[in-house]
C-alpha positions as CSV (number, residue, x, y, z in Angstrom):
1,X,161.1,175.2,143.9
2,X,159.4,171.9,143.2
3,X,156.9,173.5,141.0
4,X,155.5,170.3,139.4
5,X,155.3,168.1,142.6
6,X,152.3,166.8,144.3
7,X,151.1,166.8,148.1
8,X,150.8,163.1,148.5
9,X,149.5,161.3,151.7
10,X,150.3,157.6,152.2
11,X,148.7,155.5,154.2
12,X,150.1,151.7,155.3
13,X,148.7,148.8,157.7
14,X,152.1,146.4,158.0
15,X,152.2,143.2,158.8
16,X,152.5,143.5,162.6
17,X,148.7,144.6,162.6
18,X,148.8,147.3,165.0
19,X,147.6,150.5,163.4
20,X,148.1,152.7,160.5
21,X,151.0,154.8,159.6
22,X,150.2,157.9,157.7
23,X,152.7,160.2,156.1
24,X,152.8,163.5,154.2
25,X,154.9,164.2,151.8
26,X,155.6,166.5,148.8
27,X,158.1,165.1,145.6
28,X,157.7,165.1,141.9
29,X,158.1,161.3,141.8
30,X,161.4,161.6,141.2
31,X,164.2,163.4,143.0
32,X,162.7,166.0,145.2
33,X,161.7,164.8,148.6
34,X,160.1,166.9,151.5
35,X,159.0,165.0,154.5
36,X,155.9,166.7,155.9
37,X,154.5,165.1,158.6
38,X,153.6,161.7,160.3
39,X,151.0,160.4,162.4
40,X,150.1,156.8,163.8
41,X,147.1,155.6,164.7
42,X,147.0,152.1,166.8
43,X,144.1,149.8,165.8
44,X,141.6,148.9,169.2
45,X,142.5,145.6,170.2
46,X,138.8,144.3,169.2
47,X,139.5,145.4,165.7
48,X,142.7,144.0,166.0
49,X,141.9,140.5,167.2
50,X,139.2,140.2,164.4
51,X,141.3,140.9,161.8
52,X,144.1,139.0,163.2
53,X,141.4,135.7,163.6
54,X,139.9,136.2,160.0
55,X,143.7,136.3,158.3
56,X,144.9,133.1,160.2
57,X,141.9,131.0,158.5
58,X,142.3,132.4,155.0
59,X,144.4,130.2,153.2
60,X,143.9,130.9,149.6
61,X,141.6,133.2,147.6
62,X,138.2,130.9,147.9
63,X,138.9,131.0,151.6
64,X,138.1,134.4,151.3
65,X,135.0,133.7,149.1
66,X,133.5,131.5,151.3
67,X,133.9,134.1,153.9
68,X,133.3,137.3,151.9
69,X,130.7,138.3,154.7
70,X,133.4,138.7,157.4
71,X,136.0,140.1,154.9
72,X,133.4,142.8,153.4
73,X,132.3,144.3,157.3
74,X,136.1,143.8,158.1
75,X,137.4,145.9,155.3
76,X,134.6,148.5,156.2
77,X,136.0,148.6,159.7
78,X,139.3,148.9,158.4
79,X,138.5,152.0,155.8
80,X,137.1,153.7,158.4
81,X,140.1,153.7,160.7
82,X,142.1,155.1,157.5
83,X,139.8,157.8,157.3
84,X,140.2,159.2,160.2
85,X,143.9,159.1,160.5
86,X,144.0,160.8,156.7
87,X,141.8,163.3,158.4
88,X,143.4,163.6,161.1
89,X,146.9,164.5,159.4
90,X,145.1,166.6,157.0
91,X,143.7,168.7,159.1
92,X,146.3,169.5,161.5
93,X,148.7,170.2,158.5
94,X,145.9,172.4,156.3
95,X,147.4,171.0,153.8
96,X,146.3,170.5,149.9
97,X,146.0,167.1,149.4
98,X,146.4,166.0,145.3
99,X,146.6,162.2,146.0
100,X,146.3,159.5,149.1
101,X,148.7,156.2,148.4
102,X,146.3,153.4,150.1
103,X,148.0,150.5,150.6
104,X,145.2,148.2,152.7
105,X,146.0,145.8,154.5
106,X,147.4,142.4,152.8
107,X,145.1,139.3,153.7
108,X,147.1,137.1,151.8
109,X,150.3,137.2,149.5
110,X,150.2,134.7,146.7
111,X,152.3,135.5,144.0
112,X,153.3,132.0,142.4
113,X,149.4,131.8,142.0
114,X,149.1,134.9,140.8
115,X,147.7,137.1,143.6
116,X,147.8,138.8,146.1
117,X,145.2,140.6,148.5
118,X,144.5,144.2,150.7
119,X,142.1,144.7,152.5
120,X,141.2,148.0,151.8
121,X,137.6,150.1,150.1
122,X,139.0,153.0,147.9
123,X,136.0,153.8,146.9
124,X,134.4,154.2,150.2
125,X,138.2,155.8,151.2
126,X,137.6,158.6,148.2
127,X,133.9,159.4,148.9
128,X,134.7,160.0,152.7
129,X,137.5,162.5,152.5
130,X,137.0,163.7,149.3
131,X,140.4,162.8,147.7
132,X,141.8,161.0,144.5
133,X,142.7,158.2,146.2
134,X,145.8,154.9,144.6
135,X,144.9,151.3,145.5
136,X,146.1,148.2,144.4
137,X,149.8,148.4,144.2
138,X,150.6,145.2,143.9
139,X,148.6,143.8,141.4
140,X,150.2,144.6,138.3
141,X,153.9,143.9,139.1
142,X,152.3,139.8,139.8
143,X,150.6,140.0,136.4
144,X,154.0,141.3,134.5
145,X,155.8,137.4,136.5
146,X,156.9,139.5,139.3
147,X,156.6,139.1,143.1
148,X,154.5,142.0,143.9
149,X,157.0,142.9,146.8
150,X,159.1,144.6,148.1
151,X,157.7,147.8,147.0
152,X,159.3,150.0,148.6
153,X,162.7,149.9,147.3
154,X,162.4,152.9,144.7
155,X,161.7,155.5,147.9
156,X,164.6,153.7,150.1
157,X,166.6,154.7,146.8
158,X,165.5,158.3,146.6
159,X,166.3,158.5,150.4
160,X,169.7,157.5,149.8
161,X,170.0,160.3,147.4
162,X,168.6,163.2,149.6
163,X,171.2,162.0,152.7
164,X,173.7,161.5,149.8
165,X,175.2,157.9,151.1
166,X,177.4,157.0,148.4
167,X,178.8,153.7,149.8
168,X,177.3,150.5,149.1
169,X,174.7,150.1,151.8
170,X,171.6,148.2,152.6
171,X,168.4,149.2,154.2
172,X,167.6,146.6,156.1
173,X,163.4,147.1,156.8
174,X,162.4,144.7,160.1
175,X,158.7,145.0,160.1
176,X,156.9,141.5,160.1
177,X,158.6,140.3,157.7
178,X,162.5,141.5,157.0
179,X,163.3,143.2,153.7
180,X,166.3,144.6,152.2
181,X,167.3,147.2,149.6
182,X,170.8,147.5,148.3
183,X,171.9,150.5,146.6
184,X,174.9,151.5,145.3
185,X,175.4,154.0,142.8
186,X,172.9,153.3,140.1
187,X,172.5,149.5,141.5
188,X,169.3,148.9,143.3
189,X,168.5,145.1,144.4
190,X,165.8,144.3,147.1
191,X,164.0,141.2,148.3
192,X,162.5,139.5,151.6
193,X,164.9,137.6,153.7
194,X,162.7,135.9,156.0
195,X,161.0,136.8,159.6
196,X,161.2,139.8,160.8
197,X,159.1,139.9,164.3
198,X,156.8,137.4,163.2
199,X,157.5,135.0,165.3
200,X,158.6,136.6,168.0
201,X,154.9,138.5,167.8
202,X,152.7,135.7,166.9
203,X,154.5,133.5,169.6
204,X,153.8,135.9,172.3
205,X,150.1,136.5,171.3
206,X,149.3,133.1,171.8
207,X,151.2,132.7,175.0
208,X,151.3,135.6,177.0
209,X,148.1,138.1,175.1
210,X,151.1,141.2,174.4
211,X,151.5,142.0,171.1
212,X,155.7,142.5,171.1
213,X,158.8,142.1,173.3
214,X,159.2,145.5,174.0
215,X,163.3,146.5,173.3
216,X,164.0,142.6,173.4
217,X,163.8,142.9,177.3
218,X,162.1,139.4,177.6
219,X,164.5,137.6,175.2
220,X,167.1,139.5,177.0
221,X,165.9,137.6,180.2
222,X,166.1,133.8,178.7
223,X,168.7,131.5,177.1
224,X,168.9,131.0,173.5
225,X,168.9,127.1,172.8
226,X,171.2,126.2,170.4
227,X,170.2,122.3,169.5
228,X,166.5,123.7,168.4
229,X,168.4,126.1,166.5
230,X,170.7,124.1,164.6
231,X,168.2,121.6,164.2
232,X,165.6,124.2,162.7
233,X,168.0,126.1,160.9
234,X,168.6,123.0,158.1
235,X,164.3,123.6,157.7
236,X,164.9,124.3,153.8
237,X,162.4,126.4,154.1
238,X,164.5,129.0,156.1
239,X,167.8,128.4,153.5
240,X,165.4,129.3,150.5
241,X,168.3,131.9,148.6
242,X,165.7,132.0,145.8
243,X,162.7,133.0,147.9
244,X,161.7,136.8,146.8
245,X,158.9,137.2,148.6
246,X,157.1,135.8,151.8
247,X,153.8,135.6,153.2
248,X,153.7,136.5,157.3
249,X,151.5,132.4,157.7
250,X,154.5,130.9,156.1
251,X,156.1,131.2,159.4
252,X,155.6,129.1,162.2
253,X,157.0,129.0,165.8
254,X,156.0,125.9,166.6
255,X,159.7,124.7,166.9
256,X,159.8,126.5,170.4
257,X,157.2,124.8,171.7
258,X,157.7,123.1,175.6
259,X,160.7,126.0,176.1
260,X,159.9,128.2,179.4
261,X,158.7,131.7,177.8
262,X,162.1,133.7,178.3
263,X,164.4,131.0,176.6
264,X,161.3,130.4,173.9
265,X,161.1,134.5,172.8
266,X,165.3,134.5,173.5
267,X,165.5,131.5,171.1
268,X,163.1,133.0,168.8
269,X,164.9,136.5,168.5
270,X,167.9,134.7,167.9
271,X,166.5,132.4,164.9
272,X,165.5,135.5,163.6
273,X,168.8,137.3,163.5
274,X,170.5,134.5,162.0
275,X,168.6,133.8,159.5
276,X,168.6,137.9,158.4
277,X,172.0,137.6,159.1
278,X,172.7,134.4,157.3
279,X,170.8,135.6,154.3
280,X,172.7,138.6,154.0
281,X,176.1,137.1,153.6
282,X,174.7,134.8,151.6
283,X,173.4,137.3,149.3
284,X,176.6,139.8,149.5
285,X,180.2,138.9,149.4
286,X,181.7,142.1,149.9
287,X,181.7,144.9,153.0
288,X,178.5,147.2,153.2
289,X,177.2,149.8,155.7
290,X,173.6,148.7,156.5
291,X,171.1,151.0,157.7
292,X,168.0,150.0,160.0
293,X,164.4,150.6,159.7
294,X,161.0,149.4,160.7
295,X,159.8,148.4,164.0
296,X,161.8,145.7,164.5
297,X,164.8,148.0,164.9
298,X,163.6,149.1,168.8
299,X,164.5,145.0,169.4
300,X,167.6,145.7,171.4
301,X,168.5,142.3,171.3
302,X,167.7,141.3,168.1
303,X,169.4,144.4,166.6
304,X,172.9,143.0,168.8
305,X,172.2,139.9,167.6
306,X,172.6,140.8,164.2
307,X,175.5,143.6,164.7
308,X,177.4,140.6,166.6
309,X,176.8,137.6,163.4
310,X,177.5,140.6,160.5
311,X,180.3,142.8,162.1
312,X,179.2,145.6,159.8
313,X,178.9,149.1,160.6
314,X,175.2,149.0,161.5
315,X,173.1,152.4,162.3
316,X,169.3,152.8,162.6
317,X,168.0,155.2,160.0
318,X,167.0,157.6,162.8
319,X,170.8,158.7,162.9
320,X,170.1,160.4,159.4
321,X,167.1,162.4,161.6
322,X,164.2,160.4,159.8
323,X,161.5,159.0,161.7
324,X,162.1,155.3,160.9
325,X,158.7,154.0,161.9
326,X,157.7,156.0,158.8
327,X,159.3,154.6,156.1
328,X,156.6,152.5,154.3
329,X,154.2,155.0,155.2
330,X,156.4,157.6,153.2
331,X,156.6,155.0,150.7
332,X,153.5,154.8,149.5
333,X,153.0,158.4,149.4
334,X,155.7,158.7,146.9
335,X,154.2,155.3,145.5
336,X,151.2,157.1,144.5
337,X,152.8,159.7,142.9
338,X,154.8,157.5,140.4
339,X,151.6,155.4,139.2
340,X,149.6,159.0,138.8
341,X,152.4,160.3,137.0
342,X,152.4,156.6,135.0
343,X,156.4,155.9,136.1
344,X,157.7,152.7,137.3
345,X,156.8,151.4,140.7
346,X,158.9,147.7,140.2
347,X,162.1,146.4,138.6
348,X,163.4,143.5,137.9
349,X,166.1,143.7,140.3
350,X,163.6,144.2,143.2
351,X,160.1,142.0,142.3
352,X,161.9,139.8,139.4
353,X,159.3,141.4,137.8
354,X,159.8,140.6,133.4
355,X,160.8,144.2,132.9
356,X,160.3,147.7,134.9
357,X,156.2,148.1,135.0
358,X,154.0,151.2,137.0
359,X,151.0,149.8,139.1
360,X,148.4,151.1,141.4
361,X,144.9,152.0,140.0
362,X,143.0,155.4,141.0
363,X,139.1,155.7,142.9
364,X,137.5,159.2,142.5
365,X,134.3,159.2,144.5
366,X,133.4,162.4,145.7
């Protein structure tokens, strides 16, 4: 069998802030892929207001600096919730760990400055379980002119692969922030296309203290307006096509401001679709079956919205009997495995990176 693979754990803190996803997996870093087992841990809401808080105010890199204090007992806080998920999973599957794929959690995403941030101790990851433990993903795909994102377009490839989808399809990822993959027979293209539940999310923390719009129920309940819409839509910030990469502050709802909450989150969900939507058949002339993952695939009425402005044939990737909450989590698992074995992590066709480059650097502290 798969006689020179590797146990890999990954562990990933998206962009919605809620908790940790953490996935087993086995693969050589290339073709083989066994799905072990997955496990989610949500954040307590004190930990997650904090963090929430100290990433609004940080701006740029000397934001950080000036508040290095907060950052440092943050990213403590946040280690330690990692550990004890990776535990967690570890345990309960006996398994053999040979390497955890720590991704952190992203503070800020700079990359035409030339960084990017996690949150995230490896060290202090590696000394408490006792595991070789990959950090730092990002870093060197920004330093070789590419975007450091999306990274997790090589797995979404080797996914393909194992479910043997041979038309041209997309994998459309909705987490905070909306990514795509395209892959079609040796083709594999990827980029962000704008907000995933972003807005939605960050609008209804302010206004109501939830954290989502569970199934799209509330934007269900209101009436989209169209005149913000069309109004907002021109924002050339939206109608980027050469955007690669986005950072979750570069979003703002403030366009929905003095709407009553259903039409505001209805209006929202709409935006949303329309620009993924738009972006899509900017980006693709011809037909293609698009698969959905992340958490913003439970968004009922987001997810009609966009079956409605694309027409394609549209399925979640839980159809293909994959836990799609998982996906990044998985990711970065196989992530890991690629840098330790040295192999590429980023193309050109999916960072804009100068040419295919590895990445992630390795903490062994026990």
């Amino acid at each position: 069998m798969m006689d020179n693979s590797f146990i890999a754990l990954g562990l990933m803190s998206g962009t919605s802030l809620d908790g940790i996803d953490a996935s087993i997996i086995k693969s050589d870093g290339e073709n083989n892929l066994e799905i072990i087992d997955n496990k989610y841990l949500s954040y307590p809401d004190e930990f997650k207001n904090k963090l929430s808080a100290f990433i609004q105010k940080i701006d740029n890199k000397i934001d950080i600096e000036k508040n290095i204090g907060s950052f440092r007992s943050l990213e403590r806080d946040l280690t330690l919730h990692h550990s004890i998920i990776a535990q967690n999973i570890i345990n309960k599957n006996k398994s053999k760990i040979n390497l955890v794929g720590f991704h952190g959690q992203t503070i800020i995403h700079k990359p035409l400055d030339g960084y990017t941030i996690q949150m995230g101790d490896a060290s202090l990851l590696s000394q408490i379980i006792k595991e070789k433990v990959i950090h730092n993903f990002r870093a060197n795909d920004i330093k070789n002119s590419g975007q450091g994102a999306p990274l997790a377009p090589i797995y979404h490839k080797l996914l393909m692969k194992k479910f043997k989808i041979n038309n041209p399809t997309l994998i459309l990822n909705i987490g905070g922030i909306s990514n795509y993959t395209y892959c079609f027979k040796d083709d594999i293209t990827a980029k962000d296309i704008g907000p995933g539940n972003v807005l939605i999310d960050e609008f209804l923390k302010k206004t109501k203290g939830i954290s989502y719009d569970k199934n799209g129920n509330i934007a269900l309940s209101g009436n989209i307006n169209h005149d913000i819409i069309n109004q907002f839509y021109e924002h050339e910030f939206y109608n980027v096509k050469e955007k690669h990469s986005y950072d979750r502050k570069e979003f703002d709802f403030g366009f929905v401001k003095g709407l009553e909450l259903e039409d505001a989150v209805a209006t929202l969900t709409y935006f949303t679709a329309l620009i993924i939507s738009n972006n899509i058949k900017k980006n693709f002339k011809n037909k293609l079956d698009i698969i959905l993952c992340g958490g913003g695939r439970k968004n009922l009425t987001l997810v009609n919205h966009i079956k409605s402005l694309l027409k394609y044939k549209i399925k979640l990737i839980d159809e293909l009997n994959i836990d799609g909450d998982f996906i990044e989590s998985q990711a970065f698992a196989y992530l890991s495995i690629r840098s330790y074995l040295k192999k590429p992590l980023s193309y050109p066709s999916t960072t804009n990176v100068k040419s295919p480059v590895t990445g992630g650097e390795i903490e062994i502290n026990y």
